[in-house]
N, CA, C and O atoms as a Tripos MOL2 file, in Angstrom:
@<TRIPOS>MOLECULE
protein
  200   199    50     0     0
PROTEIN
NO_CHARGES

@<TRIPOS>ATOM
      1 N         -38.1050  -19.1990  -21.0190 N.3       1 UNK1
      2 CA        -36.7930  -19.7670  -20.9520 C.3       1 UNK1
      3 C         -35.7840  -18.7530  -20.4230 C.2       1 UNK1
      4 O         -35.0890  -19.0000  -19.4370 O.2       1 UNK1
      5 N         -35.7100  -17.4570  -21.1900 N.am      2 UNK2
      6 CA        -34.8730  -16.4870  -20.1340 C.3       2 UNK2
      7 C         -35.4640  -16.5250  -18.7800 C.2       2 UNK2
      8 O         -34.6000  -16.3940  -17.9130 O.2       2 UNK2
      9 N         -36.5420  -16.6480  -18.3720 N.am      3 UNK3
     10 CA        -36.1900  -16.2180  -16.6240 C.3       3 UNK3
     11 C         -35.7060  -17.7390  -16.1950 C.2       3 UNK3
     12 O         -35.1580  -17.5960  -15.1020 O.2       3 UNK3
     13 N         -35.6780  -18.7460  -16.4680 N.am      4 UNK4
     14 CA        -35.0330  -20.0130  -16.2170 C.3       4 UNK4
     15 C         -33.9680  -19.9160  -16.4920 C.2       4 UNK4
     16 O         -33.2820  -20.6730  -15.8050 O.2       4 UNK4
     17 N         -33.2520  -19.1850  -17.3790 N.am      5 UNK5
     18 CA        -32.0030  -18.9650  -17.5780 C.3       5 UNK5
     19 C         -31.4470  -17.9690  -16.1010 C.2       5 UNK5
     20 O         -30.7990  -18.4270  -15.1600 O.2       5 UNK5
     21 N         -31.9930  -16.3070  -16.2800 N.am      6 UNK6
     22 CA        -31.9120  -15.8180  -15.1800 C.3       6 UNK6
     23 C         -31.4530  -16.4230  -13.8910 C.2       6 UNK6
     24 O         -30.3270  -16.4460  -13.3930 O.2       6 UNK6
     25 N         -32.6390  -16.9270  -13.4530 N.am      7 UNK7
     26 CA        -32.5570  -17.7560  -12.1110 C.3       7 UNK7
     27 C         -31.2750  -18.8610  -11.8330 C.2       7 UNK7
     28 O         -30.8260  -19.0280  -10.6990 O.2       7 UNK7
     29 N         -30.8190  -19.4970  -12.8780 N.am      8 UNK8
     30 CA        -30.1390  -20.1870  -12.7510 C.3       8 UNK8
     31 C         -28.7500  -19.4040  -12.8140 C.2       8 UNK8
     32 O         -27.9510  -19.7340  -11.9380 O.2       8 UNK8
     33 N         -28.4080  -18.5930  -13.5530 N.am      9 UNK9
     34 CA        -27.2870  -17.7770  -13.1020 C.3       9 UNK9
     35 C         -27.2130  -16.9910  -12.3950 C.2       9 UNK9
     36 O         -26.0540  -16.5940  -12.2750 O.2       9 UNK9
     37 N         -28.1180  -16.3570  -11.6210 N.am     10 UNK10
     38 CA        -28.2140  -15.7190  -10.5280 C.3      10 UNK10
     39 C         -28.0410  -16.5810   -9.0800 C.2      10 UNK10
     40 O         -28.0980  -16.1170   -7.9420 O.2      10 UNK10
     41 N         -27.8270  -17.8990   -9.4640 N.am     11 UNK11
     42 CA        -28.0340  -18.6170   -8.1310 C.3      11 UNK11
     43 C         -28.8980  -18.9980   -7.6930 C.2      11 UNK11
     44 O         -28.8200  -20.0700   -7.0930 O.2      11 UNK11
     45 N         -30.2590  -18.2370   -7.7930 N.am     12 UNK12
     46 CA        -31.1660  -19.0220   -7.0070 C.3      12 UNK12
     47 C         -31.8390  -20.4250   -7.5500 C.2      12 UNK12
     48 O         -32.6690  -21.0590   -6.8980 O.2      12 UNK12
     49 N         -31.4230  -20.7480   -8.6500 N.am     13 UNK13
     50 CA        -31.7610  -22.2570   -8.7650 C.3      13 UNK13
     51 C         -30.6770  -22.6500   -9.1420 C.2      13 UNK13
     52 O         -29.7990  -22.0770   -9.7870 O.2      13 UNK13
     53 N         -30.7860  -24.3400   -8.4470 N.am     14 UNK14
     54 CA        -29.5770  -25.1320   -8.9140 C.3      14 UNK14
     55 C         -29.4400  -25.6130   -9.8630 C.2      14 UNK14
     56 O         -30.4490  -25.3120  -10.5020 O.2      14 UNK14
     57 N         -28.5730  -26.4640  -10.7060 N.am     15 UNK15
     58 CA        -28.6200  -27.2180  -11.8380 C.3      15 UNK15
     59 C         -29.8780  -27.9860  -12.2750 C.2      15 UNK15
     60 O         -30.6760  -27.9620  -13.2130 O.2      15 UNK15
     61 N         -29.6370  -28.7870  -10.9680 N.am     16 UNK16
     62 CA        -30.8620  -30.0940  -11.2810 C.3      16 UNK16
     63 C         -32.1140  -29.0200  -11.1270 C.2      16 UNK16
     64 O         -32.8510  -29.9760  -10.8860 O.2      16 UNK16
     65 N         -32.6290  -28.3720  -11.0830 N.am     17 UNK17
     66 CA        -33.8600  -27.6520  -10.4540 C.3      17 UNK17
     67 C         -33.9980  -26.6610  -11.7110 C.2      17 UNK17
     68 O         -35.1020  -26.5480  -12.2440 O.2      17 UNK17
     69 N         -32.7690  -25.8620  -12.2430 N.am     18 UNK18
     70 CA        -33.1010  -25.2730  -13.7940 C.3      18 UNK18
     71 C         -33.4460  -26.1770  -14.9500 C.2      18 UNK18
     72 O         -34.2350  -25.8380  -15.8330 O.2      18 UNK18
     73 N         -32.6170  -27.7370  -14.9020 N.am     19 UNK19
     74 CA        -33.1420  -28.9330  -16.3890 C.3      19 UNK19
     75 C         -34.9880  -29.0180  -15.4830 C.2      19 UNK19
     76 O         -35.9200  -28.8440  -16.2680 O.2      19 UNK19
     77 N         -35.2640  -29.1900  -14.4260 N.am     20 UNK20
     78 CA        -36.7210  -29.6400  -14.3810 C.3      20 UNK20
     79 C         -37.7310  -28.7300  -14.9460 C.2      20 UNK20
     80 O         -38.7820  -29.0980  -15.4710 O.2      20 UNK20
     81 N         -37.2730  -27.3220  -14.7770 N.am     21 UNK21
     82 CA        -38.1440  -26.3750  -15.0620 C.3      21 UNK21
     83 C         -37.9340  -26.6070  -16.2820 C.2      21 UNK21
     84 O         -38.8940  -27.1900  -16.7880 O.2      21 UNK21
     85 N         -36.6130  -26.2930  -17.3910 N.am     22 UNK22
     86 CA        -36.7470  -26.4970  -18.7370 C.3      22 UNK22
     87 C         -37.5100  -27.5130  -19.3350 C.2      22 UNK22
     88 O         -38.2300  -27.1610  -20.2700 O.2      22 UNK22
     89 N         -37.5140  -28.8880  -18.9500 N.am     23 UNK23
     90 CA        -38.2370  -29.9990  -19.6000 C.3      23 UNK23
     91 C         -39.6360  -29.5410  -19.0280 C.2      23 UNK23
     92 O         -40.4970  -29.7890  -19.8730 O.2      23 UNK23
     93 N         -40.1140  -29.0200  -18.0120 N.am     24 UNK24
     94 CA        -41.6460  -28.2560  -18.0590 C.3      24 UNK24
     95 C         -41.8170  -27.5820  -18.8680 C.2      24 UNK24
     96 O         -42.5340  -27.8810  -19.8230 O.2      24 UNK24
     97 N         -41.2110  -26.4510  -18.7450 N.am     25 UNK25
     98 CA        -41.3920  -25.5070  -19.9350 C.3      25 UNK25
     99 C         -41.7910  -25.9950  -21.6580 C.2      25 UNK25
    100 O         -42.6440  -25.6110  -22.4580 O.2      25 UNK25
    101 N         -40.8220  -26.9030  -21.7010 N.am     26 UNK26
    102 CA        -40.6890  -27.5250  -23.5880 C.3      26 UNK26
    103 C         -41.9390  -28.0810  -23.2130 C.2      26 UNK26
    104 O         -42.8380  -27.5410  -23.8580 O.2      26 UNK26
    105 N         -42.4050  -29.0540  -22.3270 N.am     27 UNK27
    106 CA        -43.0970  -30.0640  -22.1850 C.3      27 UNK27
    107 C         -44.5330  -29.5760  -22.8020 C.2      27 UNK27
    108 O         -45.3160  -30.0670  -23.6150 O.2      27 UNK27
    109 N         -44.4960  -28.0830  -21.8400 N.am     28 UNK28
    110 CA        -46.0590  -27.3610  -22.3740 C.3      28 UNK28
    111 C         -46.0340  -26.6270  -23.2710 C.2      28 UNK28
    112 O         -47.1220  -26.3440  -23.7740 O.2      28 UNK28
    113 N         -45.0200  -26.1310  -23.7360 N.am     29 UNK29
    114 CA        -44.6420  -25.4310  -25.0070 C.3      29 UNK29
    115 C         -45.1100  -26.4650  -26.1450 C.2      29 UNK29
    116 O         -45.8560  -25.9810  -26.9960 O.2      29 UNK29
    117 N         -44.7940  -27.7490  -26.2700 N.am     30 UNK30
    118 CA        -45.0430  -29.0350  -27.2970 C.3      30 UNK30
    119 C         -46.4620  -28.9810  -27.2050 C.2      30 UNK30
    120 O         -47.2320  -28.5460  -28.0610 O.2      30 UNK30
    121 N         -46.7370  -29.4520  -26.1140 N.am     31 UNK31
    122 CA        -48.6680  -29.5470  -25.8870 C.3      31 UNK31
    123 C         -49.0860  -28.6860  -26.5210 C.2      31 UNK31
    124 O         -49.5760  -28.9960  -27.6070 O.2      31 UNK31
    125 N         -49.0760  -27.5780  -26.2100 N.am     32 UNK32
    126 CA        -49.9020  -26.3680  -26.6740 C.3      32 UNK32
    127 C         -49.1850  -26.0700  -27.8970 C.2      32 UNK32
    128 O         -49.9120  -25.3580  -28.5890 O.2      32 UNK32
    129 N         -48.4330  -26.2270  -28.2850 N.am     33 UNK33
    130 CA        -47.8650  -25.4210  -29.6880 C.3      33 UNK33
    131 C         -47.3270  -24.3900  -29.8960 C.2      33 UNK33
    132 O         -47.3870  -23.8360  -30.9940 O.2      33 UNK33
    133 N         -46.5890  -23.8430  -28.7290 N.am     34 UNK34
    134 CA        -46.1960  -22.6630  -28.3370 C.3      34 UNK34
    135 C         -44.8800  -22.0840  -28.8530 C.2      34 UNK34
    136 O         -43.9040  -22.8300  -28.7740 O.2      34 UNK34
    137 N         -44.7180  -20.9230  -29.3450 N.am     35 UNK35
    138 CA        -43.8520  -20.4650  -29.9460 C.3      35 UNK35
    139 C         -43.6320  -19.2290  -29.8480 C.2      35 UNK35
    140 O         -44.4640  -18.3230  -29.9010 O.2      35 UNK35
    141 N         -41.9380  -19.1160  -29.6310 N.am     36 UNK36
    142 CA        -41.6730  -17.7110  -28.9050 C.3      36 UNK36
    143 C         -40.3940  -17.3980  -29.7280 C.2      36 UNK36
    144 O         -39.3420  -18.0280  -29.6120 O.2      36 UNK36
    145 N         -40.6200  -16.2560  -30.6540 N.am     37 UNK37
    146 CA        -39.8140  -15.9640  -31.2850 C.3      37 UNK37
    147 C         -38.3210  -14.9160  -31.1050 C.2      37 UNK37
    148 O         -39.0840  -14.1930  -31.7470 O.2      37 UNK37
    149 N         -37.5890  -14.4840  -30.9810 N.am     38 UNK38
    150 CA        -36.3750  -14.2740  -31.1090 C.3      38 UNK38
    151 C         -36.8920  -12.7760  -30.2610 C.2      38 UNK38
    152 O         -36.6660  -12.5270  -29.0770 O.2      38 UNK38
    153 N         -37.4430  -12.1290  -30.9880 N.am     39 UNK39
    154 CA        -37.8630  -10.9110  -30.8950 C.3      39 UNK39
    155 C         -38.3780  -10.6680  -29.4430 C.2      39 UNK39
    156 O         -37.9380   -9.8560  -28.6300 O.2      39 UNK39
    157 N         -39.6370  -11.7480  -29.2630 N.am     40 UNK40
    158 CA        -40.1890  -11.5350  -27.8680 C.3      40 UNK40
    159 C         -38.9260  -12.2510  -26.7610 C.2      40 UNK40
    160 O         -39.1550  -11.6630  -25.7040 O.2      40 UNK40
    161 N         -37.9640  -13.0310  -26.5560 N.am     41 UNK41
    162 CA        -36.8970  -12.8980  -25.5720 C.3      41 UNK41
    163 C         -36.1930  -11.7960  -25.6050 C.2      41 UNK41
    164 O         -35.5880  -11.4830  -24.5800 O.2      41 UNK41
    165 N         -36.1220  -11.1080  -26.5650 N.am     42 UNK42
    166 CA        -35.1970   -9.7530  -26.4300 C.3      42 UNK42
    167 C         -35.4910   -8.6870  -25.6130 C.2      42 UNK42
    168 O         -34.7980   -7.9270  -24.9370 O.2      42 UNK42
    169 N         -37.1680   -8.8420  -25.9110 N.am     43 UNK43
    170 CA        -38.1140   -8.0740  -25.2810 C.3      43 UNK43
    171 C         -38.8030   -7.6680  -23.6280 C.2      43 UNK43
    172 O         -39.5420   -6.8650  -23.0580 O.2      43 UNK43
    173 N         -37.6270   -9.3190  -23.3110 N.am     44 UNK44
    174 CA        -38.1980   -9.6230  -21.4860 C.3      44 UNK44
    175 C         -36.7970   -8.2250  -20.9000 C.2      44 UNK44
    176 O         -35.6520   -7.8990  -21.2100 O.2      44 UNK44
    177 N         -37.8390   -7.8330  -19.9520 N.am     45 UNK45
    178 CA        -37.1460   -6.8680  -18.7340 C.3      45 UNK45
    179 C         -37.6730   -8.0610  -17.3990 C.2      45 UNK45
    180 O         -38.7690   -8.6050  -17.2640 O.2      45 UNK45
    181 N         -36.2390   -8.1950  -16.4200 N.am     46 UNK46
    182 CA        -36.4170   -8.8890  -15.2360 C.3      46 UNK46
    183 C         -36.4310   -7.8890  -14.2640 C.2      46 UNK46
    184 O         -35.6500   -6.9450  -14.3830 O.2      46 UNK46
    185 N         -37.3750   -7.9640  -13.1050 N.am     47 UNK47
    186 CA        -37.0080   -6.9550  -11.9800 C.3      47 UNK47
    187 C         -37.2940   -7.9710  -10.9200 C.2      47 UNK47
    188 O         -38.3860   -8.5390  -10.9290 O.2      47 UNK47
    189 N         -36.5630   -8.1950  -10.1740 N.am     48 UNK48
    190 CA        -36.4700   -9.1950   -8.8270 C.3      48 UNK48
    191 C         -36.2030   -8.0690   -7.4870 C.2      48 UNK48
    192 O         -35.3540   -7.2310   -7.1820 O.2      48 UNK48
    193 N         -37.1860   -8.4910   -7.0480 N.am     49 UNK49
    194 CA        -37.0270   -7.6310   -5.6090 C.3      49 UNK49
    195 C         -37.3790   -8.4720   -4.4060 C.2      49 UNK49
    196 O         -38.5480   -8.8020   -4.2040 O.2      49 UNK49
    197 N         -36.4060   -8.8230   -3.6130 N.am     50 UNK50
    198 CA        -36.5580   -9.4160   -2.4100 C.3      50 UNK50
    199 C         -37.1230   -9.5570   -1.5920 C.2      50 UNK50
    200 O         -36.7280  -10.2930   -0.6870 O.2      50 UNK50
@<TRIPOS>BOND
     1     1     2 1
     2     2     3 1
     3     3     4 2
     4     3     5 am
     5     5     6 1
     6     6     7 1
     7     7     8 2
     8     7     9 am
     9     9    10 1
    10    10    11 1
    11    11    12 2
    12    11    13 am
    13    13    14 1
    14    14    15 1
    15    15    16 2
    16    15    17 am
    17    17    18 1
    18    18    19 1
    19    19    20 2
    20    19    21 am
    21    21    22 1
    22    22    23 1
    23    23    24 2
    24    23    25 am
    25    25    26 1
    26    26    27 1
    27    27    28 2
    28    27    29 am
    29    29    30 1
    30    30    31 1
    31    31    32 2
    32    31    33 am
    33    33    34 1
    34    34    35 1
    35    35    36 2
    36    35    37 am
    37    37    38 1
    38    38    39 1
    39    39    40 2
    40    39    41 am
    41    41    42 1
    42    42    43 1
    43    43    44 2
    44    43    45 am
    45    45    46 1
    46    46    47 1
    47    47    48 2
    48    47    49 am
    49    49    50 1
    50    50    51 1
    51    51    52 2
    52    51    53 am
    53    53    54 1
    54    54    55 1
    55    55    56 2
    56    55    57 am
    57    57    58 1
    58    58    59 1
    59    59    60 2
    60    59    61 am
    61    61    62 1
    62    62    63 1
    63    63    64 2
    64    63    65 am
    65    65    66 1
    66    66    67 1
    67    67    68 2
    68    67    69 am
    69    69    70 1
    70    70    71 1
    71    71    72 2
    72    71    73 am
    73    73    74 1
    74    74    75 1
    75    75    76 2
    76    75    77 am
    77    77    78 1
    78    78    79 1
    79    79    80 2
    80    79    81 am
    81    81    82 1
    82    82    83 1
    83    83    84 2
    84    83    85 am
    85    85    86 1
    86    86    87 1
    87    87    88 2
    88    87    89 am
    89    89    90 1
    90    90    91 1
    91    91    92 2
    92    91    93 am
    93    93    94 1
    94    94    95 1
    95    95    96 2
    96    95    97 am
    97    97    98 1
    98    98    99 1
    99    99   100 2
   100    99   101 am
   101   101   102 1
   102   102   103 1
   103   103   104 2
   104   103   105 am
   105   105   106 1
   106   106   107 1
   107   107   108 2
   108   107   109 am
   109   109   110 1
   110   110   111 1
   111   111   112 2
   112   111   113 am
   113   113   114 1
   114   114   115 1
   115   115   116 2
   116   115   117 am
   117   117   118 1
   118   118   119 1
   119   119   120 2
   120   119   121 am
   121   121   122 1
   122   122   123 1
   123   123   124 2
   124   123   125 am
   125   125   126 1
   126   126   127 1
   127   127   128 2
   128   127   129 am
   129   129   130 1
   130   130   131 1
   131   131   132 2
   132   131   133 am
   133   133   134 1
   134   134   135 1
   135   135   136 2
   136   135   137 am
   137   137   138 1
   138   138   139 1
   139   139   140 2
   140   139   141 am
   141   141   142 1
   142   142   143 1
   143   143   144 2
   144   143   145 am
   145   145   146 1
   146   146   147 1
   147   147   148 2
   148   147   149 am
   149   149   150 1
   150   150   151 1
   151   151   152 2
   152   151   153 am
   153   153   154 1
   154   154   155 1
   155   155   156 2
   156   155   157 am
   157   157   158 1
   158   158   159 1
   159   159   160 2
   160   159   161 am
   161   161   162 1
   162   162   163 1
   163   163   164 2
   164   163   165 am
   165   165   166 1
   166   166   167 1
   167   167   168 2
   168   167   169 am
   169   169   170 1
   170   170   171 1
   171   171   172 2
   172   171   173 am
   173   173   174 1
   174   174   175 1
   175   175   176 2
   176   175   177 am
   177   177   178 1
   178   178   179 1
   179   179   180 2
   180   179   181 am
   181   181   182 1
   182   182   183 1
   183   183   184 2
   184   183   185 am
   185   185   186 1
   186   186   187 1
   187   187   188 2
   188   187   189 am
   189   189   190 1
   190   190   191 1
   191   191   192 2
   192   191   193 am
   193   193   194 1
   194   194   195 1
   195   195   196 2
   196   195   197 am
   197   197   198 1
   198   198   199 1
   199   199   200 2
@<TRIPOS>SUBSTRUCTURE
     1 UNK1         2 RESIDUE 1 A UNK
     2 UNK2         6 RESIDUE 1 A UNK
     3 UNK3        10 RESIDUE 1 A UNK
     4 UNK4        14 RESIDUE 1 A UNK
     5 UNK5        18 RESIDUE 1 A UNK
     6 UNK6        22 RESIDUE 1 A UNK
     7 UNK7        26 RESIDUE 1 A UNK
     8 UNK8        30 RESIDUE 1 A UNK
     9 UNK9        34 RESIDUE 1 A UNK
    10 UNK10       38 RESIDUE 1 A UNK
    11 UNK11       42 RESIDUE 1 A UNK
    12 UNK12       46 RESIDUE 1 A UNK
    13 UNK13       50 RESIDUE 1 A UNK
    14 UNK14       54 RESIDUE 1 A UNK
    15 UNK15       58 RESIDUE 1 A UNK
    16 UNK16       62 RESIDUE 1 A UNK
    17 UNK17       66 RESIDUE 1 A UNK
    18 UNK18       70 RESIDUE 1 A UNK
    19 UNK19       74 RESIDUE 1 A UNK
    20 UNK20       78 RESIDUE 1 A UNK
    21 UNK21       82 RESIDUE 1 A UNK
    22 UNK22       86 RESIDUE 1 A UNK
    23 UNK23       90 RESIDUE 1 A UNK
    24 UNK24       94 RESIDUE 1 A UNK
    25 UNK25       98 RESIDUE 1 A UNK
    26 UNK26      102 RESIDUE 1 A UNK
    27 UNK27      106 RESIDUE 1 A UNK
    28 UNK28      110 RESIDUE 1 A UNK
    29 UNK29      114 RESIDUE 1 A UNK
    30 UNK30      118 RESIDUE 1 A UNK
    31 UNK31      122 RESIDUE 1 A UNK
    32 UNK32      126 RESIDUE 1 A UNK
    33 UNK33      130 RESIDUE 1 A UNK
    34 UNK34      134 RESIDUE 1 A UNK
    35 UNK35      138 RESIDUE 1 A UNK
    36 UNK36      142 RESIDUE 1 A UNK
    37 UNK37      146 RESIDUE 1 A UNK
    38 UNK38      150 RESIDUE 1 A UNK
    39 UNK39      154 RESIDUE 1 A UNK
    40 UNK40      158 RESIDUE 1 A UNK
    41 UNK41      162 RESIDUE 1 A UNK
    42 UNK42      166 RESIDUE 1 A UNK
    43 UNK43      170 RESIDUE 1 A UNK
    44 UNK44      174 RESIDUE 1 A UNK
    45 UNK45      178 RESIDUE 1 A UNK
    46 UNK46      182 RESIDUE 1 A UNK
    47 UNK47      186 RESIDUE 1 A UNK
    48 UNK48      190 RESIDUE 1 A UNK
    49 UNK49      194 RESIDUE 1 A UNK
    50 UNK50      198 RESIDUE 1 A UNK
């Protein structure tokens, strides 16, 4: 969810194009049972290189 966040305030994704990825994201997060606690988002480093 942070790099969907990322991306979307960085510009390179648009509105409609950050909700699609989010409802993917939850979508397989639900399926699988996936759970990401507080600790491990704190934990993401982004490096984007062009």
């Amino acid at each position: 969810m942070f790099c969907r966040s990322y991306l979307y305030v960085a510009g390179i994704l648009t509105n409609a194009e950050e909700e699609k990825v989010l409802s993917r994201i939850k979508k397989y997060q639900d399926q699988h049972q996936i759970v990401i606690t507080e600790e491990q988002l704190d934990s993401v480093e982004v490096i984007y290189k062009d």
